[in-house]
C-alpha positions as CSV (number, residue, x, y, z in Angstrom):
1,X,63.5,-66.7,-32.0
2,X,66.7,-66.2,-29.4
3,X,66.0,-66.9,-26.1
4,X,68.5,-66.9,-22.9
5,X,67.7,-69.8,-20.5
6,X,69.3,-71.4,-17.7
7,X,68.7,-75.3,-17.2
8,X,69.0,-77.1,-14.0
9,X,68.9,-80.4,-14.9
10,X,71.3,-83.6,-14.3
11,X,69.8,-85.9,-16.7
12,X,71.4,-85.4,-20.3
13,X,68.6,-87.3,-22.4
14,X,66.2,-85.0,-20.4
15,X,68.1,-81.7,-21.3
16,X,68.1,-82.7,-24.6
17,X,64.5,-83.6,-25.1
18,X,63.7,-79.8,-23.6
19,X,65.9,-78.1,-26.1
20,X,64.8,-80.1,-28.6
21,X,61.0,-79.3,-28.4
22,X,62.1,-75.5,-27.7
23,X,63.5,-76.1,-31.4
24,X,60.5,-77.1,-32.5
25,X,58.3,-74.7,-30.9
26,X,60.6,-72.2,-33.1
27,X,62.9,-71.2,-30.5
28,X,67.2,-70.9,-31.0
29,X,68.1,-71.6,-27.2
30,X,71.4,-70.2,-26.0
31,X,71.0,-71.8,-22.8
32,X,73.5,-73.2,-19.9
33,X,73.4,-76.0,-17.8
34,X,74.0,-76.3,-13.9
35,X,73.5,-78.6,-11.6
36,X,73.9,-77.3,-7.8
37,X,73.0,-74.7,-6.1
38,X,76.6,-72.9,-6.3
39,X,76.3,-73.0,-10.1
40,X,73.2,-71.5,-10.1
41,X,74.2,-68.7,-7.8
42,X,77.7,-68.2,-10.0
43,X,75.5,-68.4,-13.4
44,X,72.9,-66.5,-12.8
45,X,75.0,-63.0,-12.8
46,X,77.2,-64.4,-15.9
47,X,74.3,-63.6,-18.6
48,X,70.5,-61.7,-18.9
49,X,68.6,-65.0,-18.8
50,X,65.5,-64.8,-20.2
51,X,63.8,-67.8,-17.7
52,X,65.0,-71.0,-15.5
53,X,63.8,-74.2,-16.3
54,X,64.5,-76.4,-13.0
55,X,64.1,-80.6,-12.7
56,X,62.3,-81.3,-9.5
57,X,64.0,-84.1,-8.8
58,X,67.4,-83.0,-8.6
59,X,70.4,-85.1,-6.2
60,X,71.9,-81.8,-5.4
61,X,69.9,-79.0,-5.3
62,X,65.9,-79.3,-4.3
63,X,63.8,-76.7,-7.3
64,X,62.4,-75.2,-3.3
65,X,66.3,-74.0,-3.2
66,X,66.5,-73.6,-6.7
67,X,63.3,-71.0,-6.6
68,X,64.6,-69.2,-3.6
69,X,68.1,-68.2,-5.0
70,X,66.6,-67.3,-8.1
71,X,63.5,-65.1,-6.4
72,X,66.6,-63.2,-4.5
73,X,68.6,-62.6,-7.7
74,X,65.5,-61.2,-9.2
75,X,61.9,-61.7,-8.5
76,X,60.9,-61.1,-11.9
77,X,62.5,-64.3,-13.4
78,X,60.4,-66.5,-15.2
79,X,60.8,-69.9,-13.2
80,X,59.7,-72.8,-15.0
81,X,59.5,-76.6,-13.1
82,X,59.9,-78.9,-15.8
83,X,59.8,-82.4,-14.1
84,X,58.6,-86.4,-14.5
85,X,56.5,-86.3,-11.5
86,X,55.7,-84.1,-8.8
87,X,52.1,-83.9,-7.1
88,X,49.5,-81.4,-7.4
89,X,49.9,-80.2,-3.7
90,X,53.6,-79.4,-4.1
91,X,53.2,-77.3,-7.4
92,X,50.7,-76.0,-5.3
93,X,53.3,-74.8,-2.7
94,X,55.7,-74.1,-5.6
95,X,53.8,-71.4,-7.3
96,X,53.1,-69.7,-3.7
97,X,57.0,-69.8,-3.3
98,X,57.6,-67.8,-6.5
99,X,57.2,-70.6,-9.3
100,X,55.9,-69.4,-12.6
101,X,55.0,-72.5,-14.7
102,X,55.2,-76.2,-14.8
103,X,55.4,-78.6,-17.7
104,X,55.4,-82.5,-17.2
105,X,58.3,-84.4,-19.0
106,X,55.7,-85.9,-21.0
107,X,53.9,-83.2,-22.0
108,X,57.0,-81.0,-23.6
109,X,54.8,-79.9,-26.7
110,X,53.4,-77.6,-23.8
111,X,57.2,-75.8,-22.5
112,X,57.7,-73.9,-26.1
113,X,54.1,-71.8,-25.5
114,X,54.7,-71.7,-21.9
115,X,58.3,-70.0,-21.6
116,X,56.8,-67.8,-24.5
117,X,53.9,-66.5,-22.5
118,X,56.1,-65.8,-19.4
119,X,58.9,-64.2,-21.2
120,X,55.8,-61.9,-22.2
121,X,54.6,-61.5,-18.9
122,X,57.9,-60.8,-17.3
123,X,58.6,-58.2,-20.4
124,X,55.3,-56.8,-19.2
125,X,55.8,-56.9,-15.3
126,X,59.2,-55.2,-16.0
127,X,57.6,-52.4,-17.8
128,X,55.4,-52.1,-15.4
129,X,57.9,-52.1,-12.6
130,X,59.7,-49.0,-14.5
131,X,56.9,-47.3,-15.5
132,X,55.5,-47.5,-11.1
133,X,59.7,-46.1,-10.8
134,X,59.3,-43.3,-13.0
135,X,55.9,-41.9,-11.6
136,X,57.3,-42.4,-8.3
137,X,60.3,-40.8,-9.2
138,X,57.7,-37.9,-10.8
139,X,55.4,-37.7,-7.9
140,X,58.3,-37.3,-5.3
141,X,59.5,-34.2,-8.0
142,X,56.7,-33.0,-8.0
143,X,55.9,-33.0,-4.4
144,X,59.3,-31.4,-3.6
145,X,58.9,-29.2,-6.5
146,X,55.0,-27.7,-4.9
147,X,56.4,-27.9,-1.3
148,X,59.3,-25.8,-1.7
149,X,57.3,-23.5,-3.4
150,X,57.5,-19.6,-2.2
151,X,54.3,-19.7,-3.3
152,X,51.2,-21.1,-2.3
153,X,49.6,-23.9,-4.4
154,X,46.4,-26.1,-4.3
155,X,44.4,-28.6,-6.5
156,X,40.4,-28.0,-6.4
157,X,37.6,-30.0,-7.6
158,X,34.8,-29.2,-10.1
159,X,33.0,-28.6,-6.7
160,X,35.5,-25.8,-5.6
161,X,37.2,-28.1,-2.9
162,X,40.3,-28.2,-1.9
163,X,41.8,-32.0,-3.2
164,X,45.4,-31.3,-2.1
165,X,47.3,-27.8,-1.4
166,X,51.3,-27.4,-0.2
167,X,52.0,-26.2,3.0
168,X,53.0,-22.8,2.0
169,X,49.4,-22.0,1.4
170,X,47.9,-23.7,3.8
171,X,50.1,-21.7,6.3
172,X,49.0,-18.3,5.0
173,X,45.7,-19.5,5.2
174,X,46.0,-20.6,9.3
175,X,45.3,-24.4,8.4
176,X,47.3,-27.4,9.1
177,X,47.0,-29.3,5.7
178,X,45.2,-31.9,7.0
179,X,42.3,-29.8,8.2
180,X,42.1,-27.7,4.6
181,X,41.7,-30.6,2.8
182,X,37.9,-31.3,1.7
183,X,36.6,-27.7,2.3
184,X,34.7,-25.5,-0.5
185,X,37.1,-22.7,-1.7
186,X,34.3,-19.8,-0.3
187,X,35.6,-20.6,3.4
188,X,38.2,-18.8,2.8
189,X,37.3,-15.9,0.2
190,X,36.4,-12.9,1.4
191,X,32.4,-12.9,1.4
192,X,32.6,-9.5,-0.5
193,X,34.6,-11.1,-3.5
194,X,32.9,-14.0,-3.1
195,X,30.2,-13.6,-5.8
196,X,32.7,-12.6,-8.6
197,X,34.9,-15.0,-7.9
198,X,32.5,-17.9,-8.2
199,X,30.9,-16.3,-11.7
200,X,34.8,-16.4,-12.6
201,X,35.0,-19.9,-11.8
202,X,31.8,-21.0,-13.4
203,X,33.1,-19.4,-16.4
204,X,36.1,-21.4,-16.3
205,X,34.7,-24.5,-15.7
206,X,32.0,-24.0,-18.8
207,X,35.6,-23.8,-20.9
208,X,35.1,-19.9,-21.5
209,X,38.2,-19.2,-20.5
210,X,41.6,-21.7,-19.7
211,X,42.8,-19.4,-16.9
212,X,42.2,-16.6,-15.3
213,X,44.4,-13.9,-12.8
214,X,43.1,-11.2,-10.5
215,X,44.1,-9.9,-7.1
216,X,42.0,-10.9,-4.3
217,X,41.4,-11.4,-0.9
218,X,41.7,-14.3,1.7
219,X,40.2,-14.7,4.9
220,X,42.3,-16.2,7.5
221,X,41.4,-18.8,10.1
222,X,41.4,-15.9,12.3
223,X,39.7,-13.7,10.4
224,X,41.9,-11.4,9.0
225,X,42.2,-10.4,5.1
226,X,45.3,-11.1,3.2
227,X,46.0,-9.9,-0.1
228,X,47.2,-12.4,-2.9
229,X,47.2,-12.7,-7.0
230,X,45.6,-15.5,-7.8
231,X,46.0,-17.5,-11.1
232,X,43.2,-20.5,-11.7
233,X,44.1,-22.8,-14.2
234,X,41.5,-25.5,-15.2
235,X,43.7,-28.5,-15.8
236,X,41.4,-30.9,-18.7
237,X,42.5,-34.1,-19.8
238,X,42.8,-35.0,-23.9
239,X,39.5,-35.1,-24.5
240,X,38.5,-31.9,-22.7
241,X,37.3,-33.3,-19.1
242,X,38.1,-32.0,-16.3
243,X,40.6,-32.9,-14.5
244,X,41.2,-30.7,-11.9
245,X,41.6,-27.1,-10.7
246,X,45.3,-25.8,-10.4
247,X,45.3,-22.7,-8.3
248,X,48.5,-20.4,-7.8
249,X,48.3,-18.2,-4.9
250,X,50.7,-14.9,-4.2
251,X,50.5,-13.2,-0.9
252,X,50.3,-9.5,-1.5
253,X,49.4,-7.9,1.0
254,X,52.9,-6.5,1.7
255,X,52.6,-4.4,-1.3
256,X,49.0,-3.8,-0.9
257,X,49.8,-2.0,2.4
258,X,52.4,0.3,0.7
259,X,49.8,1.2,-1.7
260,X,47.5,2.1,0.9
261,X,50.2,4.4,2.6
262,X,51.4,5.8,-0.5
263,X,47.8,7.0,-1.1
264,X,47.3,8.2,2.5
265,X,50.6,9.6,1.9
266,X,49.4,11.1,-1.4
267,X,46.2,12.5,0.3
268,X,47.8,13.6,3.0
269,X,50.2,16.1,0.9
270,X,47.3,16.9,-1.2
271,X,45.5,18.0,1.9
272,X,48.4,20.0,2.9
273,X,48.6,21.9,-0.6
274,X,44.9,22.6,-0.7
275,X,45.3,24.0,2.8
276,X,47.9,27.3,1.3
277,X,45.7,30.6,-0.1
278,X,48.3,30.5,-2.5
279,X,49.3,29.0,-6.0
280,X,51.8,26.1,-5.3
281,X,53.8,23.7,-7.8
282,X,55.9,20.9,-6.7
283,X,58.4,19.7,-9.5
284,X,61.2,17.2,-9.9
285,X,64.9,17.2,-10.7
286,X,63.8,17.6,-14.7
287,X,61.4,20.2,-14.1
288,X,58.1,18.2,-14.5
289,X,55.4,19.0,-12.3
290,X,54.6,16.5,-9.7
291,X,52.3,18.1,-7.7
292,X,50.0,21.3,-7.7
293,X,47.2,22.3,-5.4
294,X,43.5,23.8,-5.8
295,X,44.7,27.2,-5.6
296,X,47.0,26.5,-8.7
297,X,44.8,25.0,-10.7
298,X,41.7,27.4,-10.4
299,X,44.6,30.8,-11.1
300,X,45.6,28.8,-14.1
301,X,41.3,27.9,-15.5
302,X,41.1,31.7,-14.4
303,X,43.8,33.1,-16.8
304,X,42.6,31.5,-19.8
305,X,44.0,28.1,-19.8
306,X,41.3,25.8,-21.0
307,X,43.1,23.0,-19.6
308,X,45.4,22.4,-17.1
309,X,47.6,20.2,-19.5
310,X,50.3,22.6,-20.5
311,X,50.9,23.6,-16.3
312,X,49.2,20.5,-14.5
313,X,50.9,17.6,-13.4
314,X,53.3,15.5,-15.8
315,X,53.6,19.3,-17.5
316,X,57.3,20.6,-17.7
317,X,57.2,23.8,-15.9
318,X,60.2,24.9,-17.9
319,X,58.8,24.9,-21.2
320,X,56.0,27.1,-20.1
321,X,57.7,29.7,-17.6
322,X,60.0,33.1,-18.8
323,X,63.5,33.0,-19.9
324,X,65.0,34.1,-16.4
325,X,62.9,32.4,-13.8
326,X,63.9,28.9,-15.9
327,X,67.2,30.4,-15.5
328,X,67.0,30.5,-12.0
329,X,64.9,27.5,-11.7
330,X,67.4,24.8,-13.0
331,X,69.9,26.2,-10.6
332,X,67.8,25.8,-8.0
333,X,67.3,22.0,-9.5
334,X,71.0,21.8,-9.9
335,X,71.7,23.1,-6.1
336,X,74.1,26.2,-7.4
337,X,70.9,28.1,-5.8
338,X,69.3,27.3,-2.6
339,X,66.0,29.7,-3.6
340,X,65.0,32.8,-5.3
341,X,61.7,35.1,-4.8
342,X,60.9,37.2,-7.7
343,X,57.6,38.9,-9.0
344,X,56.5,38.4,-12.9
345,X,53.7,38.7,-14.6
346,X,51.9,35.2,-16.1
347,X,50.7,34.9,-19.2
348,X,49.0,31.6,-20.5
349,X,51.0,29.7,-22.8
350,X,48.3,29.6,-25.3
């Protein structure tokens, strides 16, 4: 098995007893000597060493040196004291400093399984040191994904409590994110909706359903209702727990207000048009009827029409009207005619 290692050792017979029970462990060493603490600082970029394997008792480096250039170049390293005698206390000191390993010179039977196992571990502590990178890298996307959101955004538990939410929401909502944190999702529905929406969620969390959407309405710190779509999203894990509750919040309310005045609006005409004694018909550029009022609609049930669908609204009044009033219709549409009165008898179209 290859293996990268740098030696520090100034004792030949000793280097060569160390490669030689690396051998026989099963080992094929490409390795390098050095001796000082220059060569180990120059050497250490030169290859991807595998591990160090430092004599303690070394004229001109000390292994406490030796461990703290290496621990700079990378902290990962697999340091290794392989040394004739050195006390308990200091390997003691050694392994706080950032030593791995040590093997006696007399025990070298024990180096082969030794650098194996640290190789492993520093193979693992890499892996692990990548994998912590990429989440971080994932979390900080994520988060800057959810913040800059133009929506609002929160996790809830199985409990319907708020377990993190962006700031977009918890602005709409009056909170600073801080204080929303922790509190049941029915603080801030509307107590009206309150009901459905938790039979909705109950539903959800029994696995009835994966999501579901549905306009409804907030209550404000202040009090005041806001309008959003909502889209709840129980997130499970592999085997079906789950994991958490991923709520997408719209604020609506903008458009919910133009409904509103659209009806009003749309009252407000109708009002209007049931107000005249007589028959009137409001149509568009294509002759389609857009609007009629009471008085229309009872003349036409009154003259035979068993329906209003042939002259009611969405009806094309120039399907159903004579051949000279359509005349004078579309130029009225067309704006060669500013208006035309005229008498004509009606018949029903049926």
């Amino acid at each position: 098995m290859k293996v990268r290692i740098l030696i520090l050792e100034d004792e030949i017979d000793d280097l060569t007893l160390i490669l030689e029970s690396l051998r026989d462990y099963g080992f094929d060493p490409e390795w390098d000597r050095v001796e000082t603490a220059e060569g180990l600082r120059s050497m250490l970029p030169e290859r991807q060493w595998e591990a160090v394997l430092c004599d303690y008792n070394m004229p001109k480096v000390t292994a406490e040196e030796a461990i703290r250039i290496v621990k700079e170049f990378d902290s990962n390293l697999p340091f290794i004291l392989v040394s004739g005698t050195v006390h308990a206390s200091v390997a003691v000191q050694m392994m706080r400093q950032g030593m791995h390993e040590y093997v006696m010179k007399d025990e070298l039977e024990r180096l082969g399984p030794a650098l194996e196992r640290e190789i492993r571990d520093a193979t693992h502590r890499r892996s692990e040191r990548v994998a912590k990178a990429e989440l971080f890298e994932l979390q900080n996307r994520f988060r800057d994904t959810f913040e800059q959101s133009s929506v609002g955004i929160a996790h809830l538990d199985r409990e319907s409590r708020v377990i993190w939410i962006n700031r977009q929401l918890a602005e709409l909502l009056g909170y600073d994110r801080d204080e929303i944190v922790g509190l049941p999702c029915e603080r801030f529905t509307w107590p009206e909706d309150w009901p459905e929406e938790q039979a909705r969620q109950k539903a959800l969390l029994a696995g009835e359903m994966r999501e579901y959407r549905v306009e409804k309405r907030y209550r404000r710190r202040d009090g005041t209702p806001i309008w959003t779509f909502l889209t709840l999203t129980a997130i499970r894990t592999e085997d079906g727990q789950l994991s958490y509750l991923s709520a997408v919040v719209q604020d609506i309310t903008d458009r919910k207000r133009a409904e509103e005045r659209v009806r009003t609006s749309e009252m407000f005409t109708r009002a209007i048009l049931d107000s005249l004694p007589f028959q009137v018909a409001v149509v568009d550029q294509e002759g389609i009827i857009r609007h009629i009022n009471s008085a229309w609609e009872g003349f036409a049930l009154r003259n035979g029409l068993t329906s209003l669908h042939a002259v009611g609204i969405g009806a094309s009044y120039l399907s159903v009207c004579p051949e000279d009033i359509r005349a004078r219709l579309i130029e009225v549409i067309d704006g060669t005619r500013s208006s035309f009165v005229i008498e004509y008898p009606c018949h029903s179209p049926e």
